[in-house]
SEMARSE-651883 format. One record per residue (C-alpha): residue number from 1; chain; z, x, y. Coordinates in Angstrom, 3 decimals. Example, Ala and Ser with C-alpha at 12.3 -4.5 7.8 and 13.67 -1.06 7.14 Angstrom:
BEGIN
1 / A / 7.800 / 12.300 / -4.500
2 / A / 7.140 / 13.670 / -1.060
This chain:
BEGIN
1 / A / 2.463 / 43.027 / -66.802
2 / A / 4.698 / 40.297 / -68.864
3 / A / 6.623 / 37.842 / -67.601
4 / A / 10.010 / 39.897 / -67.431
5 / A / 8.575 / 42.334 / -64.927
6 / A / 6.798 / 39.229 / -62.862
7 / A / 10.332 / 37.399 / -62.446
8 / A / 11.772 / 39.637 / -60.908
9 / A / 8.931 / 40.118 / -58.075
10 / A / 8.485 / 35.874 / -57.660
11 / A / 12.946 / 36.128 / -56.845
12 / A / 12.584 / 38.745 / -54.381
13 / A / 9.716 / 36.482 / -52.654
14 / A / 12.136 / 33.360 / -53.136
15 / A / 14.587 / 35.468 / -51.404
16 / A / 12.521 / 36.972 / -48.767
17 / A / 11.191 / 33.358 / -47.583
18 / A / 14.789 / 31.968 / -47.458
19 / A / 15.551 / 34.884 / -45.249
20 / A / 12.603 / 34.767 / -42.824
21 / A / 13.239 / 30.654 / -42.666
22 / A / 16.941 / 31.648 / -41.300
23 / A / 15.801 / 34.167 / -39.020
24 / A / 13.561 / 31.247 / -37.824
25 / A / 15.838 / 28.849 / -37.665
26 / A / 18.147 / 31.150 / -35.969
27 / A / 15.220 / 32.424 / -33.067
28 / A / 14.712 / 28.661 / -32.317
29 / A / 18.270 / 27.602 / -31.491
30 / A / 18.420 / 30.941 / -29.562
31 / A / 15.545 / 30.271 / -27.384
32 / A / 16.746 / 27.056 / -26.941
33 / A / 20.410 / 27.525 / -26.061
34 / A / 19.205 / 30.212 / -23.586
35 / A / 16.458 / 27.890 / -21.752
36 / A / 19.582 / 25.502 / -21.297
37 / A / 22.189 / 27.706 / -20.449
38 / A / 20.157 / 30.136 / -18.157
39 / A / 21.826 / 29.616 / -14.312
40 / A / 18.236 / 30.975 / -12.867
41 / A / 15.690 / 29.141 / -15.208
42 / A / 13.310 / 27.060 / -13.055
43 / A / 15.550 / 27.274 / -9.896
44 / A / 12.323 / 27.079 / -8.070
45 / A / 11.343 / 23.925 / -9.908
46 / A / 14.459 / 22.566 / -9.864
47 / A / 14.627 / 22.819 / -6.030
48 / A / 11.638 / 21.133 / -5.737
49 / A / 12.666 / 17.921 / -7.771
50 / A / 15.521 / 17.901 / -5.330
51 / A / 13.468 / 17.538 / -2.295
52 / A / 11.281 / 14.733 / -4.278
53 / A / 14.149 / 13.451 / -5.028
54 / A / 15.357 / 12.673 / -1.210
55 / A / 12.121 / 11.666 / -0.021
56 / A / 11.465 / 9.226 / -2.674
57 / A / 14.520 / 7.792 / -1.949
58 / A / 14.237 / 8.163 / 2.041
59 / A / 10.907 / 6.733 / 2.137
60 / A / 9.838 / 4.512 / -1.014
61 / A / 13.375 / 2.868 / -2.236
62 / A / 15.174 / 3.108 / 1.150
63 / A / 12.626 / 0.704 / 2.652
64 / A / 12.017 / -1.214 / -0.382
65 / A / 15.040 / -2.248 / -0.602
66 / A / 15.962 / -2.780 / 2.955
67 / A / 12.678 / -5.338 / 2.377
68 / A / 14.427 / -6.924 / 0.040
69 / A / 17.605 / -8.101 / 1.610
70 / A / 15.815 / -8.587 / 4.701
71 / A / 13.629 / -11.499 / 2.991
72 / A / 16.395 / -12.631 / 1.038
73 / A / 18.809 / -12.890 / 4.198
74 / A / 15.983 / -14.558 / 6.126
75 / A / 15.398 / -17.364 / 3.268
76 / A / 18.953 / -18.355 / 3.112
77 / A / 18.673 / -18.750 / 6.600
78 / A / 15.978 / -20.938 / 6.552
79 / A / 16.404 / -23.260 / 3.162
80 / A / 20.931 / -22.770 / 3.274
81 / A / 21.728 / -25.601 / 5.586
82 / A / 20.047 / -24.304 / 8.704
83 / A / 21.150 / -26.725 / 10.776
84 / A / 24.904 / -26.454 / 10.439
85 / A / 26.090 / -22.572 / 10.513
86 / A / 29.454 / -23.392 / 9.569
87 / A / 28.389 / -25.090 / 6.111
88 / A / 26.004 / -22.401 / 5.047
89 / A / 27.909 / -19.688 / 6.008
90 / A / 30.889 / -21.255 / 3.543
91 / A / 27.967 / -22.151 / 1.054
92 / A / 26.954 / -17.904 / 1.313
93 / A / 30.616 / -17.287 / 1.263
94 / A / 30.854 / -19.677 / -2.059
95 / A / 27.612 / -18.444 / -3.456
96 / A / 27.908 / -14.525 / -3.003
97 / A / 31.391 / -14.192 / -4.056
98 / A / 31.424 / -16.757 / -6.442
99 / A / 28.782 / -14.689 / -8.004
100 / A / 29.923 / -11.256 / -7.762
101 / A / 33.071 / -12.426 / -9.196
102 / A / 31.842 / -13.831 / -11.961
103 / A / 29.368 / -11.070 / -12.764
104 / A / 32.831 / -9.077 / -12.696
105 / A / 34.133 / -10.612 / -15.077
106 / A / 31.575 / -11.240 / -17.711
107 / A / 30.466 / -7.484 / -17.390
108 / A / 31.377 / -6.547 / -20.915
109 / A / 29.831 / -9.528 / -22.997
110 / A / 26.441 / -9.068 / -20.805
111 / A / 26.858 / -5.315 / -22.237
112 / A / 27.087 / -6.207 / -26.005
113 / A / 24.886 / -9.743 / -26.022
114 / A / 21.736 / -7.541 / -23.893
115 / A / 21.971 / -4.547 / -25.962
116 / A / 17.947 / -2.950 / -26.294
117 / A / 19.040 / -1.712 / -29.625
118 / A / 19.335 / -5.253 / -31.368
119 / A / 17.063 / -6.926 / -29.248
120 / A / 14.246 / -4.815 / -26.521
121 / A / 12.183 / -8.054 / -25.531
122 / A / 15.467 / -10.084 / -25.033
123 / A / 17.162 / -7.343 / -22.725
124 / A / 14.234 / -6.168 / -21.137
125 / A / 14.142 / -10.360 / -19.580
126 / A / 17.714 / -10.740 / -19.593
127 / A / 18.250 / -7.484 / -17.695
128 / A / 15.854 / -8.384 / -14.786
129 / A / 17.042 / -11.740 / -14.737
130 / A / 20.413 / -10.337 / -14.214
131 / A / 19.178 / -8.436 / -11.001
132 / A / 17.326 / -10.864 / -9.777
133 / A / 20.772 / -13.419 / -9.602
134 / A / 23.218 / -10.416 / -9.019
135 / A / 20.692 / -9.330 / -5.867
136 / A / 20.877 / -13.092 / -4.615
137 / A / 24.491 / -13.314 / -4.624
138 / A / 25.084 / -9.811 / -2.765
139 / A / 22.934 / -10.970 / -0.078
140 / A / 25.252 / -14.095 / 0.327
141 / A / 28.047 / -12.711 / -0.036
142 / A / 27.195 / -9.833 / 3.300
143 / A / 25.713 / -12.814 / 4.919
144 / A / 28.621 / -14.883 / 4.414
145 / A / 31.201 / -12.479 / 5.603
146 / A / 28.761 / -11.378 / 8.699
147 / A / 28.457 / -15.000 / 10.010
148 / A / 32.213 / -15.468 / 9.570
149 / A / 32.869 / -12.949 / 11.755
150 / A / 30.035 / -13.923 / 14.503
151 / A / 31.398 / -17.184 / 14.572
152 / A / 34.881 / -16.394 / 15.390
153 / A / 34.055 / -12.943 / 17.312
154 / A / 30.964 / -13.602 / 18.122
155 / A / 29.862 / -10.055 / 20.102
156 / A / 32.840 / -9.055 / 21.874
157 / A / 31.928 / -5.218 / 22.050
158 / A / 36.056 / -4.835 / 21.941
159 / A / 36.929 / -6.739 / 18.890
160 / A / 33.623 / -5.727 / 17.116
161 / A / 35.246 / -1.751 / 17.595
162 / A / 38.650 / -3.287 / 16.895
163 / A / 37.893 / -5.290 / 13.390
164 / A / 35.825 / -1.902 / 12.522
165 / A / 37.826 / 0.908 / 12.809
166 / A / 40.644 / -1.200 / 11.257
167 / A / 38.507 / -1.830 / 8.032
168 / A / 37.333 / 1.815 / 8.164
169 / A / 40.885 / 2.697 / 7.991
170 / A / 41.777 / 0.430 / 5.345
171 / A / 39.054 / 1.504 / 3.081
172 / A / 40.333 / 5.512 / 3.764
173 / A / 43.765 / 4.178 / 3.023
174 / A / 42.967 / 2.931 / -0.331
175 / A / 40.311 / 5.850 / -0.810
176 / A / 37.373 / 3.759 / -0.307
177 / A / 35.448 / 5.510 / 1.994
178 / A / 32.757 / 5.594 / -0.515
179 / A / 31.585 / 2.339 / -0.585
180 / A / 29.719 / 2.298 / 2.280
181 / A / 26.827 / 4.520 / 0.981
182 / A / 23.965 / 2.691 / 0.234
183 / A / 20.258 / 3.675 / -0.255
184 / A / 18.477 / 6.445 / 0.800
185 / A / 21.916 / 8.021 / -0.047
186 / A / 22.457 / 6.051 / -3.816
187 / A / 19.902 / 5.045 / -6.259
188 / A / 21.050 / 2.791 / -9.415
189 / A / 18.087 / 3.446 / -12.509
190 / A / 17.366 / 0.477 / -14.848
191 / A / 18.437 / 2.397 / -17.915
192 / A / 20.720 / 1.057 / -20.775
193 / A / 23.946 / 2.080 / -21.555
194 / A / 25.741 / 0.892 / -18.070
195 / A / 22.953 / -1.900 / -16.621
196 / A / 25.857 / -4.375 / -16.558
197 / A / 28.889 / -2.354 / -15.897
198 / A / 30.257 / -2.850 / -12.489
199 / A / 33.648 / -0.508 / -12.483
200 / A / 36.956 / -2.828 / -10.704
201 / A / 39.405 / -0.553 / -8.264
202 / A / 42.231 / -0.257 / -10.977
203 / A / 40.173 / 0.472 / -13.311
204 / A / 42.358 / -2.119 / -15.739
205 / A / 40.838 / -2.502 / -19.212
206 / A / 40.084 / -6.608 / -19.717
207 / A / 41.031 / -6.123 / -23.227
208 / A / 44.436 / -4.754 / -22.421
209 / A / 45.255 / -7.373 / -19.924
210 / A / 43.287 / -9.965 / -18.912
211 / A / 45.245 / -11.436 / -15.985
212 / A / 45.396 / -8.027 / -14.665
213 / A / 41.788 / -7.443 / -14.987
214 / A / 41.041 / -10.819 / -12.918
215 / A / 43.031 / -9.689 / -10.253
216 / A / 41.906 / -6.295 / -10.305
217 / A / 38.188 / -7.992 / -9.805
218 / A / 39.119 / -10.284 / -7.245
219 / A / 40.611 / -7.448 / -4.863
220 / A / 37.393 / -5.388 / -5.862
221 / A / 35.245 / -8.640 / -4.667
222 / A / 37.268 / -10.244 / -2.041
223 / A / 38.984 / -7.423 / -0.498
224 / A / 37.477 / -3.851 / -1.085
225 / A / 33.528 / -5.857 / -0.662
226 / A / 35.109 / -7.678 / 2.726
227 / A / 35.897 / -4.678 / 4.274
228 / A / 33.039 / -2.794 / 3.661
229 / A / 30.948 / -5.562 / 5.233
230 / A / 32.890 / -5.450 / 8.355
231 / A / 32.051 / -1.738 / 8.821
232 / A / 28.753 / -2.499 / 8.502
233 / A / 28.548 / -4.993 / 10.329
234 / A / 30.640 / -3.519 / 13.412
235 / A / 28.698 / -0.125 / 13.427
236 / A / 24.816 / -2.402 / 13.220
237 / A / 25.953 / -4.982 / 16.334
238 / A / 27.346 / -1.602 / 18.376
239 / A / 23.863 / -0.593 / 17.848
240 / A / 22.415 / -3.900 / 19.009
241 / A / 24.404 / -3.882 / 22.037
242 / A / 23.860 / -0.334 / 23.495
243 / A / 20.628 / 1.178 / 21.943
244 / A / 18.193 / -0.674 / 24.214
245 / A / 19.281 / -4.047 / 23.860
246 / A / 16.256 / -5.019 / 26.560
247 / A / 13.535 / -3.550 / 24.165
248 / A / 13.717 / -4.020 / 20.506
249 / A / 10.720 / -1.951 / 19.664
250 / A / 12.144 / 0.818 / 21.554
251 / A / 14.923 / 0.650 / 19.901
252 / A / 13.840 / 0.261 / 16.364
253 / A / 12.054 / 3.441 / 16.939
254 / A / 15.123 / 5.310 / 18.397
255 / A / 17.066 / 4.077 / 15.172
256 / A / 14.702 / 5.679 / 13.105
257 / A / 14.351 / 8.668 / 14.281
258 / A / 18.130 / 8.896 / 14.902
259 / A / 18.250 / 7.374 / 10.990
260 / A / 15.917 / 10.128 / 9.330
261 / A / 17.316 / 13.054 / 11.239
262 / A / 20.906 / 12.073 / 10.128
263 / A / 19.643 / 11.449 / 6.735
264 / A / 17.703 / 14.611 / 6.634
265 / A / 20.462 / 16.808 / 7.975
266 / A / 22.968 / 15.026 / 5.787
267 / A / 20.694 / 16.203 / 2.679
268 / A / 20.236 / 20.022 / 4.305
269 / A / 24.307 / 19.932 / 4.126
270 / A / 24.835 / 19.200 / 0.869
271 / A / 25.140 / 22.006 / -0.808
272 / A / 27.151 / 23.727 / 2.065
273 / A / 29.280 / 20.605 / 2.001
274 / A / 29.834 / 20.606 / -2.298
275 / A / 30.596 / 24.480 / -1.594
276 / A / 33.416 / 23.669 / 0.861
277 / A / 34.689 / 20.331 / -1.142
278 / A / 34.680 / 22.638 / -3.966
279 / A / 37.525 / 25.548 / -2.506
280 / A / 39.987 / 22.745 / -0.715
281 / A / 42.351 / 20.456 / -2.801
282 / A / 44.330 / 17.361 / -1.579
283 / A / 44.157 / 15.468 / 1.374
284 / A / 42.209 / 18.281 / 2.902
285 / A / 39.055 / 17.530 / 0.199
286 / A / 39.380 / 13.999 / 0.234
287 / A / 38.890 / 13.867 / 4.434
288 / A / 36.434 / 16.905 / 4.485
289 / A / 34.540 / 13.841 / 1.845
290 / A / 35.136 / 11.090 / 3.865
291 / A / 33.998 / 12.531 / 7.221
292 / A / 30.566 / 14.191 / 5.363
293 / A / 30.272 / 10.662 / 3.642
294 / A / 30.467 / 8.744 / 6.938
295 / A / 27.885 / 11.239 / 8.725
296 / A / 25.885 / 10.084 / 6.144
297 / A / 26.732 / 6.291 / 6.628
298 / A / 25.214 / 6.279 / 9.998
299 / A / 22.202 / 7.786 / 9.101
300 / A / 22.059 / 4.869 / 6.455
301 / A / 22.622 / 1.662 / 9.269
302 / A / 19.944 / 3.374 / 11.603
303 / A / 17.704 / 3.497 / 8.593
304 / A / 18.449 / -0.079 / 7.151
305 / A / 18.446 / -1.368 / 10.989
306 / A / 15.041 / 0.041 / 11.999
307 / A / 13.418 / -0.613 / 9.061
308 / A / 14.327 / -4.194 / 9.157
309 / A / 13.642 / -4.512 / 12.694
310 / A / 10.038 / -2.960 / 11.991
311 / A / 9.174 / -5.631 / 9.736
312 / A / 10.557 / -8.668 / 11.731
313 / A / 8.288 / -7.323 / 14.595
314 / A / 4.952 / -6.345 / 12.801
315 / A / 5.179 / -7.652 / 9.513
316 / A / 3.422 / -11.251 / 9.951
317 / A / 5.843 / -11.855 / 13.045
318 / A / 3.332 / -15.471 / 13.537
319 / A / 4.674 / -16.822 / 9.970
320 / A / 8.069 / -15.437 / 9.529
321 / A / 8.409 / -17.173 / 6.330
322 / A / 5.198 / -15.868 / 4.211
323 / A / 6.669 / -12.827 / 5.394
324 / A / 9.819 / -13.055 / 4.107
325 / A / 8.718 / -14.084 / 0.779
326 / A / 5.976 / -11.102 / 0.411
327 / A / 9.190 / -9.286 / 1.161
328 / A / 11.634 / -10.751 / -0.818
329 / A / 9.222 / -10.843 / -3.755
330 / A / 6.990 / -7.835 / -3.412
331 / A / 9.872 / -5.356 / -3.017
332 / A / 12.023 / -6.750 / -6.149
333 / A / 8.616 / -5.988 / -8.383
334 / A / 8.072 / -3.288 / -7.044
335 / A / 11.740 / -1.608 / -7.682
336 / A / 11.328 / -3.225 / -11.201
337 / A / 7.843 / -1.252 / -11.822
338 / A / 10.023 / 1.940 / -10.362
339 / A / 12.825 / 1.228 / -12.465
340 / A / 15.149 / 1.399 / -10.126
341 / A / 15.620 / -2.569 / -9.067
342 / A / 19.428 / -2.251 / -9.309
343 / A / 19.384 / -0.433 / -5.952
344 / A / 18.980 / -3.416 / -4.434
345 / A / 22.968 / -4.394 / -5.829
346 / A / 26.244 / -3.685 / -3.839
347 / A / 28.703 / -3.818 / -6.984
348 / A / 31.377 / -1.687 / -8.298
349 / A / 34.265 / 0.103 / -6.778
350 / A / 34.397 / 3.908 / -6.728
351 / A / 36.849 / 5.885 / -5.150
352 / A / 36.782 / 8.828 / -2.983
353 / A / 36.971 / 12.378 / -4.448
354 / A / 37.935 / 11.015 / -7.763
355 / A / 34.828 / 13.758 / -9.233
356 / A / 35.480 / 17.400 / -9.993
357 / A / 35.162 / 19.928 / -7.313
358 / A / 32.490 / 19.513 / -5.018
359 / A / 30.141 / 16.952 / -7.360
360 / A / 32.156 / 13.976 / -4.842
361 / A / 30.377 / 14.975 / -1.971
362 / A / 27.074 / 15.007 / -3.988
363 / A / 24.464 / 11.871 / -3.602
364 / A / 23.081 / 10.062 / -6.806
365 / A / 19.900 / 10.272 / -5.927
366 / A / 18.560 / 11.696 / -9.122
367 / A / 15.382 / 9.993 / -9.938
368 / A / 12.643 / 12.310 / -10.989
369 / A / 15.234 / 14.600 / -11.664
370 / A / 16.891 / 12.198 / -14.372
371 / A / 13.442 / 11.150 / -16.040
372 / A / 12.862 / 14.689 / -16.401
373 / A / 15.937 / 15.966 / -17.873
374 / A / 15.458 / 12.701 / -20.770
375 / A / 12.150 / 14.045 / -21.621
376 / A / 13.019 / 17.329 / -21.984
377 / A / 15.962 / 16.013 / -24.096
378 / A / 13.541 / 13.941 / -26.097
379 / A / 11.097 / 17.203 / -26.414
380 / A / 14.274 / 19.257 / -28.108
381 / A / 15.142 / 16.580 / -30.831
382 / A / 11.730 / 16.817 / -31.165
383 / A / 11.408 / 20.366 / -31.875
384 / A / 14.485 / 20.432 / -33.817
385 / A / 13.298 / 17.369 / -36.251
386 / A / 10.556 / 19.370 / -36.648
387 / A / 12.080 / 22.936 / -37.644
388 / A / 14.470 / 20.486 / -40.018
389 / A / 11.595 / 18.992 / -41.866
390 / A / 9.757 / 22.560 / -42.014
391 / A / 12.794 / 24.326 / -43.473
392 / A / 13.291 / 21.687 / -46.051
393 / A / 9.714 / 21.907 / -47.167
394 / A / 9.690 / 25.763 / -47.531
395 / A / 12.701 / 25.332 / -49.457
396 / A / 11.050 / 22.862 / -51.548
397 / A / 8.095 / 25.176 / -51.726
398 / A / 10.844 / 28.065 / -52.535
399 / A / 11.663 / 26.483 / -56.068
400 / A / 8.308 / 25.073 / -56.731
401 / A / 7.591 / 29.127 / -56.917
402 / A / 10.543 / 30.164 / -59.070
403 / A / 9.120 / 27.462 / -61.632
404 / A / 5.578 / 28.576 / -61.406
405 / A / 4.019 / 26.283 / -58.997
406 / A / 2.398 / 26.702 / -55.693
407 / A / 2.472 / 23.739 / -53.056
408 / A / 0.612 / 24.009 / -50.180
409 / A / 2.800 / 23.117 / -47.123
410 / A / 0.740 / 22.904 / -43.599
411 / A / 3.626 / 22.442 / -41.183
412 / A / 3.758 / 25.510 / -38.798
413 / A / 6.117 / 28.739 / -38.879
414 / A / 5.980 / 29.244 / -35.344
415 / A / 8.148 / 26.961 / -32.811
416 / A / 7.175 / 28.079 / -28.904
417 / A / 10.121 / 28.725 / -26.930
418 / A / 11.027 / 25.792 / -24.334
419 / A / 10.123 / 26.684 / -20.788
420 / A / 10.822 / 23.458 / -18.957
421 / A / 13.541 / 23.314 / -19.021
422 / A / 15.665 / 22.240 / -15.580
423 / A / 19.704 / 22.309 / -14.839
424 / A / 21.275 / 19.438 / -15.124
């Protein structure tokens, strides 16, 4: 056989490679578009993340970071001028708004100077450093506002219901009902982009306008913050006043249990609740929010309250102090070694039913949920870097055969289908 009845047979190899490396190709992005798109794939494991989801954050962050502002509160009281309430409640006042304020407003040049992509090491410090100030000046600024109001109100059970239901009000006036949710119901991850980015009530873009913008964080600060301290504040004293106020143990234990039944129920409704949010429009869906978002908010005081109650009592109760520190310090590192120390912040604005059908009624609480759905993102570049470098070499190989030369190429032909993967 000569060489003019060989060429022939080494082009229709040539061509039959090419062909099979498309067909590849093409199974691979298949498989993987239908893992991803599939509505029943994994619903099972899905469901299951869910419900690790809620009692991570019901029982490891929840009380982490309840820990956290308790020692934090408690050390300002001790070291903040204890001996003259009215000075360190203006010092808090000073301190927490002051801060939150100004973390406002630099937002944007923390985001570009503590950038992991130029500089890991530098915003990996910078980042916690951030927290660790930002978490400081939150627990000022609630303790500020809260003494304010004890030393002019002190526990009148009337004006405590009157100062609260006007600030509840107020906040479902301006569509701020929202605000009040804080852990077990919202987890913040320490993941880069949006570490620094604390969004204002207007929304007003500082490079647009910039007196706008510092007005649009003072109301977010001063006014939208204020108000959502009073409501928490009103609805923890009512508790003081009537849920055994003879036997704080007894009542600690009451609050949880009341606390982790909401909280549990509140979960159970979810889905019914995104169904219903989903079919109204309006005023209608914005109330049907509120009302499932303040259910929600109680379970979240009893919580907070019982938990911080629990550890006044039985956590060192003979040296306050040492236990306030272990508190203060232990549950920031340990939130840091979770990755999820921003829970401890109250920042940002966000405004009711401002998200697509029912996903406003829906609790970010996606931990384990959100670390997997990264990996399995990570695991598909992977995959596809790997097909890419695979079809270039059998290409490569392709020609080497045309001229009369075999390469030996050991990357595999066969690409499993993804199977883990989870809806989003």
């Amino acid at each position: 056989m000569n060489f003019r009845e060989t060429r022939p047979l080494e082009l229709n190899q040539q061509q039959q490679q090419q062909q099979q490396q498309q067909e590849n190709w093409r199974m691979v992005e298949l498989r993987e578009c239908a893992g991803i798109n599939r509505p029943n794939t994994n619903r099972i494991q899905y469901l299951m993340l869910t419900i690790l989801d809620a009692i991570f954050s019901a029982f490891v962050a929840a009380p982490a970071v309840v820990g956290y502002w308790r020692g934090t509160w408690a050390l300002s009281d001790k070291y903040i001028y204890p001996k003259d309430s009215i000075l360190s409640t203006i010092a808090s006042i000073t301190i927490g708004y002051g801060g939150l304020f100004l973390f406002n407003i630099i937002q944007h040049k923390l985001n570009n100077l503590l950038n992991p992509d130029k500089h890991r090491l530098l915003y990996y410090i910078g980042s916690r450093i951030y927290t660790a100030i930002y978490g400081f000046c939150c627990v000022n600024a609630w303790r500020g506002g809260w003494l304010i109001l004890y030393i002019y109100t002190e526990q009148n059970p009337n004006i405590i219901i009157a100062t609260t239901t006007i600030a509840l009000i107020a906040l479902g006036i301006i569509k701020g009902v929202k605000n009040i949710s804080a852990p077990p119901f919202s987890l913040s991850l320490d993941i880069h982009p949006g570490y620094f980015e604390v969004p204002t009530m207007f929304r007003v873009d500082s490079t647009q306008d910039w007196t706008l913008y510092v007005l649009d964080c003072a109301f977010s600060v001063g006014v939208v913050g204020s108000l959502v301290i009073f409501v928490w504040r009103g609805v923890w004293v009512l508790l003081d006043l009537h849920l055994y106020p003879n036997d704080r143990e007894y009542s600690l234990i009451c609050s949880l249990i009341i606390g982790y039944g909401i909280v549990a129920v509140t979960f159970c409704l979810q889905p019914v609740m995104r169904y219903a949010c989903s079919r109204l429009q309006g005023l209608s869906r914005i109330l049907a929010a509120d009302i499932f978002l303040f259910l929600s908010f109680l379970g979240t005081v009893n919580v907070w309250r019982g938990v911080w109650s629990m550890l006044d009592l039985w956590f060192f109760p003979e040296n306050v102090e040492l236990s306030c520190w272990i508190t203060h310090i232990g549950c920031f590192v340990l939130l840091g070694l979770l990755r999820c120390s921003n829970s401890i912040l109250v920042r940002g604005v966000y405004i009711d039913a401002e998200e697509e059908e029912g996903k406003c009624v829906v609790f970010p609480c996606h931990y384990l949920r959100l670390f997997y759905k990264m990996e399995r993102e990570k695991k598909i570049i992977r995959r596809r870097n790997l097909l890419a470098r695979e079809f270039s070499c059998n290409e490569t190989n392709g020609k080497d055969v045309e001229n009369g030369v075999l390469l030996n190429c050991n990357l595999p032909t066969i690409i499993p289908p993804i199977e883990d993967n989870i809806q989003g």
